[in-house]
N, C-alpha and C positions, 0 to 999 in steps of 0.2 A: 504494500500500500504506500503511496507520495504520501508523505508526512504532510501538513496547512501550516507546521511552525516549528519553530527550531525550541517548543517549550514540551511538543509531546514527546510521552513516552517512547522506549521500543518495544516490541511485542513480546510478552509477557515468556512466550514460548513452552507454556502447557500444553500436552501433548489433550487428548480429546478426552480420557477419561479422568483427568483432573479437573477437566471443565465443569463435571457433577456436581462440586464441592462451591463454586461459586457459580453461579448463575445470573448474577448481579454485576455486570462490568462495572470499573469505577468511574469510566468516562465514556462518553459516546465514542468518542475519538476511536480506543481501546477495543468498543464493541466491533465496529467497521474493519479494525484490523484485524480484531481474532475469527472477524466472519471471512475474510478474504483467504486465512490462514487454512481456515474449513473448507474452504470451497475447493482450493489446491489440493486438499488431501482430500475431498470426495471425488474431482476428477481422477486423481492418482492410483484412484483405490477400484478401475473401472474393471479390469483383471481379479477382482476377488469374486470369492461365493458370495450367493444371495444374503447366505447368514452372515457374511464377515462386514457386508455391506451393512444389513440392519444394524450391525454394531456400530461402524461408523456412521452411520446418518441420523439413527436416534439422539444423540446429544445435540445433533446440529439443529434439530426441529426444536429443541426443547433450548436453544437457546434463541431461537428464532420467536421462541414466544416470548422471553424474556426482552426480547429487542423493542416487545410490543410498549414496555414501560416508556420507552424512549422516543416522545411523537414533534414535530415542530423541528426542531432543534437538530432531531436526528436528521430526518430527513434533507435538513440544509445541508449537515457533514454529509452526508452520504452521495447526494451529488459530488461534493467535491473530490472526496478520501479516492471513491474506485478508482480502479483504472484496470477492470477485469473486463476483456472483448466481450461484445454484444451476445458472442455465440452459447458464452460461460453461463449467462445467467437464463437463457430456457429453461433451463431444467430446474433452475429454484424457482423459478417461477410456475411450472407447473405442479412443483411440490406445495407452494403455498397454495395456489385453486384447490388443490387435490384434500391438503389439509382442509381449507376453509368449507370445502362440503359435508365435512364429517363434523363443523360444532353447530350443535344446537343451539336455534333459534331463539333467541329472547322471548322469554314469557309476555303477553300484548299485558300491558298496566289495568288492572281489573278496575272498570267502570264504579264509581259511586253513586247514589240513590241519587236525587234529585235531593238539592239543600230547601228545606221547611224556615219560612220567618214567622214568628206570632208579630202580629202585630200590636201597639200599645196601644191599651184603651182611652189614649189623649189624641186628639188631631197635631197635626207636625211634631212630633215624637218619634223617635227612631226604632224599627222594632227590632227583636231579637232571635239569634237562633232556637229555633224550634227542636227537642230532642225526643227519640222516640224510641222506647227498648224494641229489640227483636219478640221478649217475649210476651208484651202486652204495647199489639201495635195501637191500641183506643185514641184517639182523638177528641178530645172538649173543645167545645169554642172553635169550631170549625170556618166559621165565620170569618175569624180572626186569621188564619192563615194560608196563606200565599206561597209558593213554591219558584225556583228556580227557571221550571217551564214555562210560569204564566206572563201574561201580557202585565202584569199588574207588577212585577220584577222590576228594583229600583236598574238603571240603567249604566247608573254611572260604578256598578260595585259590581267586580269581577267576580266569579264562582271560586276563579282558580287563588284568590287570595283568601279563602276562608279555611285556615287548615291549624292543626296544632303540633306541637312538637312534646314528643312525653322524653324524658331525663334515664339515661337508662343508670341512674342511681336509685332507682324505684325500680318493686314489681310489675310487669304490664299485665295486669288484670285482664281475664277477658269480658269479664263486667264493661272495664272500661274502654278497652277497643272496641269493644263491638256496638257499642254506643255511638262512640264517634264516628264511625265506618256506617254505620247505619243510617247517620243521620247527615251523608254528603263529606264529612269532613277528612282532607285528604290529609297526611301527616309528612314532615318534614324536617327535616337537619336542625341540630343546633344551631349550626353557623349560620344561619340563616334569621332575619328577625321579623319575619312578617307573619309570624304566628299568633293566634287569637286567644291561644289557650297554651299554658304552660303544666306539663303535668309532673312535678318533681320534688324533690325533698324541701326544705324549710329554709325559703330564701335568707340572704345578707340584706340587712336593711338599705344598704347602698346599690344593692342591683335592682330596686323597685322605683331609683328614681330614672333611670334609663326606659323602664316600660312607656310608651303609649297608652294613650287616654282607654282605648279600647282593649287592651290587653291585659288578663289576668291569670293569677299563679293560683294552686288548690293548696296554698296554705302560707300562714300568717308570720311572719318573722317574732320570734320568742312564743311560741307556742309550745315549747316546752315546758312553760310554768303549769298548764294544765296534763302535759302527759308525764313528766316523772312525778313518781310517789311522792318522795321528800319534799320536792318544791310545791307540790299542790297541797301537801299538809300543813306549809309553812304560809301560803297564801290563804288558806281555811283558818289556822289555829288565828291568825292575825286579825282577820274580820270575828273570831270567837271574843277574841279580847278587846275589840272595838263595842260588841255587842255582847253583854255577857247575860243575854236576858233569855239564849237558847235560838234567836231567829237564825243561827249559823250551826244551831248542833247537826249536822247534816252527813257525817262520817263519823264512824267511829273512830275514838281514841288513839290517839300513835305517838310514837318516838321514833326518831331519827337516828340510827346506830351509825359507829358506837358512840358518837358525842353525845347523848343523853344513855348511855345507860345507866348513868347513875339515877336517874327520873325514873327508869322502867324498875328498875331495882327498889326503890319506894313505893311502886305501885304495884309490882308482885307482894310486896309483905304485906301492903294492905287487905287485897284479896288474893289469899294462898288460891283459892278454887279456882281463879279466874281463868279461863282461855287465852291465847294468843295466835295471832299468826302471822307469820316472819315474811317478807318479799323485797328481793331486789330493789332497788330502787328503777333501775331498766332493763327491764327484761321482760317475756312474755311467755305465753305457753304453758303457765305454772311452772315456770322453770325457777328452782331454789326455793317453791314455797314450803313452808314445815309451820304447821298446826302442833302448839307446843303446851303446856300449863306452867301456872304460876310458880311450881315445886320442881319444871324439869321435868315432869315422868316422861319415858322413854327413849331421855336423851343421857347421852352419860356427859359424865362432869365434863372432860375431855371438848367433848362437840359441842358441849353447850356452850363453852370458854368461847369455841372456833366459832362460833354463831353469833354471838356478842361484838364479836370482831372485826365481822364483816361490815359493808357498806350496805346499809337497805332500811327497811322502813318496817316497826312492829305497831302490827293496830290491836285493837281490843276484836277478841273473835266473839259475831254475833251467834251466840248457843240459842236460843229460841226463834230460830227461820221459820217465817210460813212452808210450810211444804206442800207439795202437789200430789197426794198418793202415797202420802210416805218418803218421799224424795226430795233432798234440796235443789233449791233453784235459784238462776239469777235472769236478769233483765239484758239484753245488748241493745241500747236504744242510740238511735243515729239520730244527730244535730245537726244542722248545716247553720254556720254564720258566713253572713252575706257582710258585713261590716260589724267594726268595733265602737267607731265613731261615727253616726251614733250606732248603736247595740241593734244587731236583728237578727235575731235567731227562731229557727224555724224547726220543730220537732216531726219525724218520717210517722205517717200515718200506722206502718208495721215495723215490728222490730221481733227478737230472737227469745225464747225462751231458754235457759239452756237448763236442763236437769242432769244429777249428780247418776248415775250408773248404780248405787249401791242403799238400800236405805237408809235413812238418816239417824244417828244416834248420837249422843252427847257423851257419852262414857267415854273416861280418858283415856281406857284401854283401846279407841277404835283411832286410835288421831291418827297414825301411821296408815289409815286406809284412805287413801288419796282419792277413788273415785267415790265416797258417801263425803267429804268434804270440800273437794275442789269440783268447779262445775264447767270448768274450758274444757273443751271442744276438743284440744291436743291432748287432755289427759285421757277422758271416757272414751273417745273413737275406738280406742284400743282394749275396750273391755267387749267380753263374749256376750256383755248385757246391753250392749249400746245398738240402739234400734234406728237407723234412718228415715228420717222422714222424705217419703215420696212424692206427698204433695200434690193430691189431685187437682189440685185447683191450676197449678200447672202443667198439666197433659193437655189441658184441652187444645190448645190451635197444635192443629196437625201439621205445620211445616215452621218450624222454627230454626233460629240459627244455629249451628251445634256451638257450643260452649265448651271444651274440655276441662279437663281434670288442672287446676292449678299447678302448679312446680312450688315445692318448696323450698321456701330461699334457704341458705346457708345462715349458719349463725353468726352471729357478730361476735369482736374479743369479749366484750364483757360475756353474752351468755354463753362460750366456753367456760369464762372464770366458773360462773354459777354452774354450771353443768358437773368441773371439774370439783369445786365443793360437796357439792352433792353426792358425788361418788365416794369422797369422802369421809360425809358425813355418812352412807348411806348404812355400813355397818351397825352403827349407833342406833338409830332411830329405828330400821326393821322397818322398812315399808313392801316386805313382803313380796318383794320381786316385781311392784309396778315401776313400768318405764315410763318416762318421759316421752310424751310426744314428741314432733319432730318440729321445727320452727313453722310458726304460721304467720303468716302475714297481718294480723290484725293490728297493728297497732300502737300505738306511740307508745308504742308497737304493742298487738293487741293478739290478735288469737296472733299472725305474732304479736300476742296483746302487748307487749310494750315495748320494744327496743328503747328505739331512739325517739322516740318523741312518742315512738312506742309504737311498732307495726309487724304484721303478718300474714299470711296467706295459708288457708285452711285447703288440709289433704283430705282428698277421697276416704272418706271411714273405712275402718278395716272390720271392725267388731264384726263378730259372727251373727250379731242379733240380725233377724230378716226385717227390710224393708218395712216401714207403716206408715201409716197416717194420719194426724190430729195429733191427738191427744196420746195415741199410741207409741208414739214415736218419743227419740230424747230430744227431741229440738221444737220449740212448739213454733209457733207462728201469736199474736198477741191476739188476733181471733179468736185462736184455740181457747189461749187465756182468759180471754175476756166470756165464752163459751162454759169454762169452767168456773168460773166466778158467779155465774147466771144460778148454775147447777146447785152452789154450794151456797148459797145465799150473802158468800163477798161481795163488798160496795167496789165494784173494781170503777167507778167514775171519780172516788172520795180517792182512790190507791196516786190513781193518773193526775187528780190535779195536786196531791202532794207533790208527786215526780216531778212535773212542769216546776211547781216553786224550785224544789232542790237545782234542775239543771241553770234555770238563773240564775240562782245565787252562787251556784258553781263559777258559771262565766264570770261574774261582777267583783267576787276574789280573786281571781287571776288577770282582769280588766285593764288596772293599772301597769303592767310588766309590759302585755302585748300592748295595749296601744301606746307606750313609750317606745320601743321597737321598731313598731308599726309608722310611727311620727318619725323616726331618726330615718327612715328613706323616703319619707314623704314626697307625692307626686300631685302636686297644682297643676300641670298641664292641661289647658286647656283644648279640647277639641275643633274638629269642624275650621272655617275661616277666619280673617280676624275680622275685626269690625264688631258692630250690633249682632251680626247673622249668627254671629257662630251659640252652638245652644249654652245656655245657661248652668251652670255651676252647682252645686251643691254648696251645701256647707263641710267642709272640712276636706280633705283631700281625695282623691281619685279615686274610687271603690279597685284598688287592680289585685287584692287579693280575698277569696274565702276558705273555707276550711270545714273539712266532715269531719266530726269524731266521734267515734263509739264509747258510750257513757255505761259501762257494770252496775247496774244498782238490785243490791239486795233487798228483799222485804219480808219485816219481822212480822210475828205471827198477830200484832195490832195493826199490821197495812201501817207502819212508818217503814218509806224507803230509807235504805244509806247509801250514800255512794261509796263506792269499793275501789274504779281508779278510772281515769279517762282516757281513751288510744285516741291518737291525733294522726295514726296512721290506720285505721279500722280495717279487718281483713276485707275483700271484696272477690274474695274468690267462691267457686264454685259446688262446692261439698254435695251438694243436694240438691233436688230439684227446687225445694222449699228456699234453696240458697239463692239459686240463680234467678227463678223470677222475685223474689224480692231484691235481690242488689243490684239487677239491672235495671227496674224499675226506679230501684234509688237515686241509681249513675243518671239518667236519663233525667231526671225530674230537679234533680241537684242542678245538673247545665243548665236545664230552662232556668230555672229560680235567678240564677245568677247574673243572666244575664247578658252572653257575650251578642258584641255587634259590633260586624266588621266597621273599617273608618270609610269606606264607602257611601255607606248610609249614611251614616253619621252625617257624611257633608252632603247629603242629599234634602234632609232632614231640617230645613232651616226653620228657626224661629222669626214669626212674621212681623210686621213693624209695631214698634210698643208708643201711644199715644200717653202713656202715665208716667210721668216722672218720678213715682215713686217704686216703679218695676223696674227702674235703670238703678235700683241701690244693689250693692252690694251684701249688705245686711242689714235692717230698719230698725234690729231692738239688740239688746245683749241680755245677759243671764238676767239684768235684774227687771230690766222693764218689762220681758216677755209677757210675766205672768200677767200682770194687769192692761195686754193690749186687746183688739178684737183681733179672731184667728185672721179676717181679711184687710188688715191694716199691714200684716207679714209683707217683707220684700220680695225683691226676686230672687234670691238666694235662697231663702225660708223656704217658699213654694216649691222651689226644686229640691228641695229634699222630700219634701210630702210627698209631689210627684213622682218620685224612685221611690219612696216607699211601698205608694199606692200599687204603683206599674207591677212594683216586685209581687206585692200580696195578688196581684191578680195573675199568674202566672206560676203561682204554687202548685199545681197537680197535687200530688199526694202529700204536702207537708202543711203543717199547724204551724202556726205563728205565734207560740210563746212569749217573742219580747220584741216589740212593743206590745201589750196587748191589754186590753181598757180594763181587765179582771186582775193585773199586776201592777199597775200605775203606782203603788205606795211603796214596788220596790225602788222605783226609781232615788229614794233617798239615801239609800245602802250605798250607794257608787261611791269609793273614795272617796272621786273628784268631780264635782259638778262639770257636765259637758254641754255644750250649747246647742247642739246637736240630735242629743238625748231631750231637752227642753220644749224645743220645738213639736218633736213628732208626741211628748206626752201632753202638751198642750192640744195638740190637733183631735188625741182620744177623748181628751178630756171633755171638748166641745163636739164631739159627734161622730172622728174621723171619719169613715168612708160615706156617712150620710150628705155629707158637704156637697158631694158629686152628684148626688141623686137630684132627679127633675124637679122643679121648687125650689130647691134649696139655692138659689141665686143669689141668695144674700149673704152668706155665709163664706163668698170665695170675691173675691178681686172680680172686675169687668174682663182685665185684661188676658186672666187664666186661660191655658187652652181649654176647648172642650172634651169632655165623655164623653165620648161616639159609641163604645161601648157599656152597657149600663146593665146587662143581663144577667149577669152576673154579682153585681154587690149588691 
């Protein structure tokens, strides 16, 4: 080969089968000469057997693919480099045709659904994507929505910019692809920033000020203070001591090991009899929990020393559980907050019974039996009592999407520690040869009940028990529950609205941490064009993140719930039929709720010209004047929060609206910190909220306000 410069190499002078060994040249330069070097020793070699030939010419095809890395660039050197007659390269040229016939075709890119918008029940308001599980395709409010195909499709907003990008530092659920895939949305590179939707772990507050007006994350920066144990005990014990009048008794009893054991050691001598039970601070799966007494029994001195020692969280263990048949049980209830500032959280119309595998007893001598006292999913699967629910109510549509079986993720270093304690400890305590389920995805980390913010992903049960249904089964559905509540003469309405208080006041203890957080990457960007036109603001910063989490709450045999711990990473996988049509109902109804809408619309979407000079404020009242103003004297800042409120409550599918909501208004006092935010929307309940919008009620809102075009519904 003529050298291009007096800087290149000489030819390396590997003979062919050292070629095997790199297949990567280090310069293109390099490539062209070792090809040229090839090609002499394949003409040369024209006198050999067929087989001595396939020796020689296999490495050269296999660097010829290699060559493929090499595109632009090469091809400039390689006009220049050759200098092998016209007649030499026939035959590699008929070798590459010959190769190029035998690779298969690229898969055609599999078509998406046609993209669903709801539209808002305000005129010139932008609407949002529309999501719809595979396995309950129903549509409400049909009225309202518009498709991709119709003539009624905004014009100026592409299809192919509607897409999200999921974080492969996360499970991919197929709850949640199959959601998004379902409902049009194509998915795309990190590197890339035109995505609508971010599906990933628990942003830095400084990457949320780079997001667009239109862009949100499924979770909230500092959201940890609700899913480790310790810290949620220490955001609970704080509002106990704020309030010491029981509005905060809401969890049982705990300490924080080992820096309070000397607290728990005062509080065993006071009740020798008393129960305990020991957990991780992050970790999931029942993994390292140990159900222990105030005396130690069935732990020897030894282990009890090493339990002490650890990192983790002992609560007071509740010995008098309502039971279901004999068996204990716990609650898995899913949250979705849509904003911190102000607070809107919305409770899933179903959620998870889970029952313990074993019957329930209190006797000290049964603690060591893990499935009559722990009720996760990863412990029972694994017992020859644990019975699947099958879930009739999901067979019915005959063509649905297939959903496989989850993968379960690997464990993180901490719950090796716990795992590796446990083995440990396991001698001591005699738990009878029960194993540890395997990691589950649940959640902050959850059935994987608690990692890192606490998450997991729940495996196909293995138990021998056969398949059932209702009530028959270990995993109820809150029908079932509420079914059985009917039967036995429980108030399960008086059970439900204690719960809705606890998860408030849940959030409202940990309030403070997140929306500081949440404020340190604060995002005012505003959308749309500049000028008047562009739409109108909210009060407080860009809604660009929300968050599900799975809430554990026990209930003692008086119907008082407790909370037990919260995943901010909730599993979403697939265990059961009973699994899948609820979480993708969930996944599906969570996206509407939230919100997304591409910037397309957005700037299509304009606000029309405002005649009132007092709709051009920015904000009309502050914390103190609010209370004594009339609701229609509010700015335009004010009203656009109502209006995201409203828009949001009308677009709920299957979720309760908890907070704000006109039967909790006197929590609103509990908030550490007065928000202005929070003032407005309980102001709005206070005076009627959604009546405001109803026909008549013209007095009660601004001239200026857009209208309710839709009205069928509130």
């Amino acid at each position: 080969a003529r050298p291009l410069s007096g800087t290149l190499r000489p030819p390396s002078g590997r003979n062919i089968r050292s070629a095997k060994k790199d297949r990567r040249p280090q310069s293109v330069v390099d490539l062209e000469v070792e090809k040229s070097r090839r090609a002499r020793a394949v003409r040369s070699s024209a006198s050999l057997t067929d087989e001595a030939k396939r020796d020689v010419e296999a490495p050269l095809r296999r660097f010829r693919r290699s060559k493929r890395l090499f595109t632009g660039l090469a091809r400039e050197e390689h006009s220049l480099a050759r200098d092998e007659p016209p007649e030499a390269q026939a035959p590699e040229q008929e070798e590459a045709e010959a190769e190029a016939k035998d690779v298969t075709p690229a898969a055609p890119r599999r078509q998406l659904p046609p993209v669903k918008l709801l539209l808002s029940v305000f005129q010139g308001r932008p609407p949002v994507l529309l999501f719809t599980s595979p396995c309950n395709p129903e549509e409400k409010q049909s009225e309202r929505i518009i498709t991709s195909e119709s003539h009624r499709w905004p014009s100026r907003a592409a299809v192919s910019e509607i897409s999200f990008c999921h974080s492969g530092a996360v499970h991919r659920y197929n709850a949640v692809l199959n959601a998004l895939s379902h409902s049009g949305l194509a998915e795309i590179g990190a590197d890339s920033a035109r995505w609508l939707l971010w599906w990933g772990g628990t942003p830095r507050p400084d990457a949320l000020r780079d997001y667009s007006p239109y862009q949100k994350t499924n979770h909230f920066p500092g959201s940890w203070h609700l899913g480790r144990k310790d810290l949620l005990w220490r955001n609970v014990r704080r509002m106990q001591q704020k309030y010491p009048d029981g509005r905060f008794n809401i969890t049982p009893q705990a300490f924080v090991m080992p820096g309070h054991r000397k607290f728990w050691d005062v509080a065993k001598e006071q009740e020798p009899k008393a129960l305990w039970i020991w957990k991780p601070t992050n970790s999931s799966c029942g993994r390292g929990i140990k159900v222990i007494s105030s005396s130690g029994q069935g732990l020897s001195a030894k282990a009890m020393s090493r339990l002490e020692r650890k990192t983790g969280v002992v609560q007071r263990y509740i010995e008098r559980p309502l039971l279901l048949r004999g068996y204990k049980f716990d609650l898995r209830l899913y949250v979705v907050v849509t904003s911190y500032d102000p607070l809107k959280a919305y409770l899933f119309a179903e959620g998870l019974v889970r029952l313990a595998t074993m019957p329930y007893s209190s006797d000290p001598k049964s603690l060591a039996k893990r499935n009559m006292h722990l009720t996760n999913y990863s412990v029972n699967k694994l017992s020859s009592a644990y019975v699947k629910n099958v879930d009739m109510q999901a067979q019915k549509p005959s063509e649905q999407t297939p959903v496989g079986n989850e993968e379960e993720q690997p464990p993180s270093a901490q719950e090796d520690f716990d795992v590796e304690m446990d083995e440990e400890l396991e001698g001591d305590v005699g738990e009878e040869g029960e194993a540890e389920g395997p990691l589950e995805s649940e959640g902050s980390g959850d059935e994987e009940e608690e990692a890192q913010g606490n998450g997991s992903a729940e495996a196909q049960g293995t138990g021998s028990g056969s398949g059932g249904a209702g009530s028959s089964a270990s995993k109820w559905s809150l029908k079932d529950l509420r079914e059985y509540f009917a039967a036995e003469g429980l108030d399960y309405n008086l059970m439900m609205t204690r719960i809705k208080d606890l998860l408030v006041k849940t959030l409202i203890s940990a309030e403070p941490e997140i929306v500081s957080a949440w404020h340190t990457g604060a995002n005012f960007r505003c959308s749309g064009c500049s000028g008047s036109s562009k739409q109108p603001r909210a009060v407080g910063p860009n809604q660009t993140c929300f968050e599900l989490y799975g809430f554990d709450v026990l209930v003692d045999e008086t119907l008082k719930p407790w909370l037990l711990e919260v995943n901010t990473c909730p599993s979403l996988s697939s265990s059961s039929p009973l699994d899948k049509r609820l979480k993708t109902q969930l996944v599906a109804d969570m996206l509407t709720l939230v919100g997304l809408c591409p910037a397309g619309f957005r700037d299509d979407y304009r606000r029309g010209s405002t005649t009132d000079i007092k709709a051009r404020c920015v904000r009309s009242h502050n914390l103190e004047s609010i209370s004594a103003c009339q609701l229609k004297d509010l700015g335009e800042a004010e009203w656009a929060t109502i209006l995201d409120a409203h828009d949001e409550y009308m677009r709920r599918g299957s979720f309760e609206r908890i907070y704000p909501d006109a039967d909790r208004l006197e929590l609103e006092e509990l908030f550490p910190t007065a928000r202005y935010a929070n003032s407005i929307l309980s102001k709005w309940l206070r005076e009627g909220g959604e009546k405001c919008f109803q026909a008549g009620n013209q007095h009660m809102r601004p001239k200026w306000l857009p209208s309710c075009i839709f009205r069928d519904a509130l």
